[in-house]
C-alpha positions as CSV (number, residue, x, y, z in Angstrom):
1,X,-14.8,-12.6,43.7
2,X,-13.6,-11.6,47.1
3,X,-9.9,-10.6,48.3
4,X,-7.7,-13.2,50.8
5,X,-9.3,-11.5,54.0
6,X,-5.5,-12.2,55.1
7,X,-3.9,-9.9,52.9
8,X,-6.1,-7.2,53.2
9,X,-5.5,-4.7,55.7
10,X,-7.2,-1.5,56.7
11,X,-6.3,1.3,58.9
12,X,-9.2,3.5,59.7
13,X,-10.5,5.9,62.2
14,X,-11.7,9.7,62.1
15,X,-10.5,12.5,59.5
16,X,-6.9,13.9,60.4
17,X,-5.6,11.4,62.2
18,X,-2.5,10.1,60.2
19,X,-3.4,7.4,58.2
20,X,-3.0,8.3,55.1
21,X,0.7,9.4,55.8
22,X,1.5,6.1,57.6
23,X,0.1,4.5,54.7
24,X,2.4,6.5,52.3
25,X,5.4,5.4,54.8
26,X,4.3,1.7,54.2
27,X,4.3,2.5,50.7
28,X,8.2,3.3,51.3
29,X,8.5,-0.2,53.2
30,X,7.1,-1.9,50.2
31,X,3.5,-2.2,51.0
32,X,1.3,-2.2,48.5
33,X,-1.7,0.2,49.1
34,X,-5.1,1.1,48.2
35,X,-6.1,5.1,48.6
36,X,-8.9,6.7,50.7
37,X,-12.5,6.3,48.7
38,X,-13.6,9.3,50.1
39,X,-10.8,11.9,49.2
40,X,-10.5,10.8,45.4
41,X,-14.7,11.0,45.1
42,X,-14.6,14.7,46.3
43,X,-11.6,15.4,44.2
44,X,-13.9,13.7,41.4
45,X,-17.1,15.1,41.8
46,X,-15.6,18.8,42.6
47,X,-13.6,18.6,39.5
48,X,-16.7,17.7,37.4
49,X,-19.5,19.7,39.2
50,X,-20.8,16.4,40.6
51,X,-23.6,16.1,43.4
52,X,-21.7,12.9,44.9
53,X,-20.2,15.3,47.7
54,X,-20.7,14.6,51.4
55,X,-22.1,18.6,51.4
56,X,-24.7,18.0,49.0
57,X,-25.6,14.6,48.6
58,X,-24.4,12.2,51.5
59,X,-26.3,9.4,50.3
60,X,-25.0,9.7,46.4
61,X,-21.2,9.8,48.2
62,X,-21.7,6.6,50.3
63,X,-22.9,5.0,46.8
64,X,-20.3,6.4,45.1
65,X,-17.8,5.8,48.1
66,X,-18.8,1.7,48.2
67,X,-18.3,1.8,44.5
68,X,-14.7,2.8,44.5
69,X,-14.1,0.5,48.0
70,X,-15.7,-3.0,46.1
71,X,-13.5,-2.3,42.8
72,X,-10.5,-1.6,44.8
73,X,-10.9,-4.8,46.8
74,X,-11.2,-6.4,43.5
75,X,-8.1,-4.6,42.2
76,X,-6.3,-5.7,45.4
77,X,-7.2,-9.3,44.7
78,X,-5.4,-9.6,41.4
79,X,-2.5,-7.9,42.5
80,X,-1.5,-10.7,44.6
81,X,0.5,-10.2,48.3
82,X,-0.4,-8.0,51.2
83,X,-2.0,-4.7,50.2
84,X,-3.1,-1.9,53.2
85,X,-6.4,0.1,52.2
86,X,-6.6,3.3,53.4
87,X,-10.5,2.5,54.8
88,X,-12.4,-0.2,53.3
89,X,-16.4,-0.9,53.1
90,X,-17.3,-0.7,56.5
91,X,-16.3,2.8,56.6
92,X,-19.2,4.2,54.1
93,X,-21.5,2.0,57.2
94,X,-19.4,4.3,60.0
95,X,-20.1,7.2,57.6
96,X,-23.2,6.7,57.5
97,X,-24.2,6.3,61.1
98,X,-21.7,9.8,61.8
99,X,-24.8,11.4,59.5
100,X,-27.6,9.9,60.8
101,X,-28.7,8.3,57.6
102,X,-29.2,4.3,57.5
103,X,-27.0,1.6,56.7
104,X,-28.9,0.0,53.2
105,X,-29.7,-3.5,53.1
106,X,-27.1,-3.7,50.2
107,X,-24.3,-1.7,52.2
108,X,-24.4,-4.9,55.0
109,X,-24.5,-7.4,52.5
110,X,-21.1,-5.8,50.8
111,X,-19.5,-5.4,54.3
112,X,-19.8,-9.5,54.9
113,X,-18.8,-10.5,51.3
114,X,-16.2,-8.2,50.7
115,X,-13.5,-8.9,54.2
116,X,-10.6,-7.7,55.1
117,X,-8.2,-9.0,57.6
118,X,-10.0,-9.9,60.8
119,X,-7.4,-7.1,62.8
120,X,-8.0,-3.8,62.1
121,X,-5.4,-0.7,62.4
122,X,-7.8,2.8,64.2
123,X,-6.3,5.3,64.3
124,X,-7.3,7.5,67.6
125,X,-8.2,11.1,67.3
126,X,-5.3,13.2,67.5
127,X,-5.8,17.2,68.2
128,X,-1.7,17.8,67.7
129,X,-1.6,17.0,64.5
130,X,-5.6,17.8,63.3
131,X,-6.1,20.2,60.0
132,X,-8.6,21.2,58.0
133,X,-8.2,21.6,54.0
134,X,-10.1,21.4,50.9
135,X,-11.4,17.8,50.8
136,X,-11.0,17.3,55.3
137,X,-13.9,20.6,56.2
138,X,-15.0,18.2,59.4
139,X,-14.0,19.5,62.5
140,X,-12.2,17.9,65.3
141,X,-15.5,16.9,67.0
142,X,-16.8,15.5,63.7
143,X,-13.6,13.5,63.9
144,X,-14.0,12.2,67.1
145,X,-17.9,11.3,66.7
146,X,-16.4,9.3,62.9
147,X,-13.9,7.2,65.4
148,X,-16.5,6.5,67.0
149,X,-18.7,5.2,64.5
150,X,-16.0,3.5,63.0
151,X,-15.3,1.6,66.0
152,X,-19.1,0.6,66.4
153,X,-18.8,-0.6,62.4
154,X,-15.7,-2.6,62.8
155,X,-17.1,-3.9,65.9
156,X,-20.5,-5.3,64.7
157,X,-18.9,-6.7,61.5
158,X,-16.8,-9.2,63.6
159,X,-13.2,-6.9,63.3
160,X,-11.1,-6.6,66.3
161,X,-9.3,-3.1,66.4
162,X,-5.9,-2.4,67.1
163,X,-5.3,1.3,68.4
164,X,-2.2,2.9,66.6
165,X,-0.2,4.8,68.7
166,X,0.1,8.5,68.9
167,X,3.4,8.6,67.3
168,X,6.0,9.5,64.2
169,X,5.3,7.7,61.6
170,X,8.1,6.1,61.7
171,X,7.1,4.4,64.8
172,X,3.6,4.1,63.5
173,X,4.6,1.8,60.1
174,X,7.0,-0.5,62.2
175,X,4.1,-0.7,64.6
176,X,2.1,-1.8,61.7
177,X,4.6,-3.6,59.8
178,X,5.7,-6.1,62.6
179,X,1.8,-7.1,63.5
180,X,1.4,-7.7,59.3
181,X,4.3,-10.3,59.1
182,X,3.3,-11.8,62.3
């Protein structure tokens, strides 16, 4: 089972650059969401001791990472109407490439059954705004080089991207909001 590629949309792009609090505005809007793969796995994984963590097992996180991204596609499916995912499959693929490791057969099969909608929100690096905390160690470099890959990714699996711009939130979810409804 696959979700409506329609109703599915993703905003992605390198570590620190907003999305998850435009997606939190959305949420205010009335937009359903789905949350980041990769922030609730380390929360996860740290909590229980795991090795799923992109510090000491990158290839156990991207597993662990496409897991979460295939049920939540699934979950978005049956809970019917738009729904914005905070990432989505292609970005364990970008996350992969930013490490140097290889995209698994299984990996590209999962990023061509499981679509989203064919426009895709990036969000561009953004210094003003870049922290570091317990779950984001990647510096603003590492940032830039995972834009990067995620714009390769999105790219070769047939996504055109839509630069957000560098603005309030505000700004950002009507941005957002307006291209969703039309």
């Amino acid at each position: 089972m696959t979700t409506a590629p329609d109703r599915s949309v993703v905003i992605t792009g390198g570590p620190g650059a907003g999305k998850s609090t435009l997606i939190e505005h959305l949420e205010t809007m009335g937009f359903a969401s789905s949350p980041e793969a990769g922030r609730a796995v380390i929360r996860d994984q740290t909590a229980i001791g795991g090795r799923a963590l992109p510090w000491i097992d990158p290839d156990l996180f991207a597993e662990v990472m496409l897991s979460w991204d295939i049920r939540a596609h699934g979950l978005a499916q049956a809970r019917g109407g738009t729904v914005v995912f905070d990432r989505g499959v292609v970005d364990v693929a970008g996350y992969l490439r930013v490490e140097g490791r290889p995209v698994p057969e299984h990996l590209r099969a999962a990023a061509h059954r499981f679509r989203y909608h064919r426009t895709v929100f990036i969000a561009p690096p953004w210094p003003e705004i870049y922290r570091t905390d317990a779950e984001r160690r990647q510096s603003l470099g590492d940032a830039e080089r995972t834009h990067a890959a995620m714009v390769e990714a999105y790219t070769e699996y047939g996504y055109g991207l839509v630069e957000l711009p560098r603005a309030p939130v505000e700004e950002r979810a009507r941005f957002v909001a307006a291209r969703i409804a039309g």
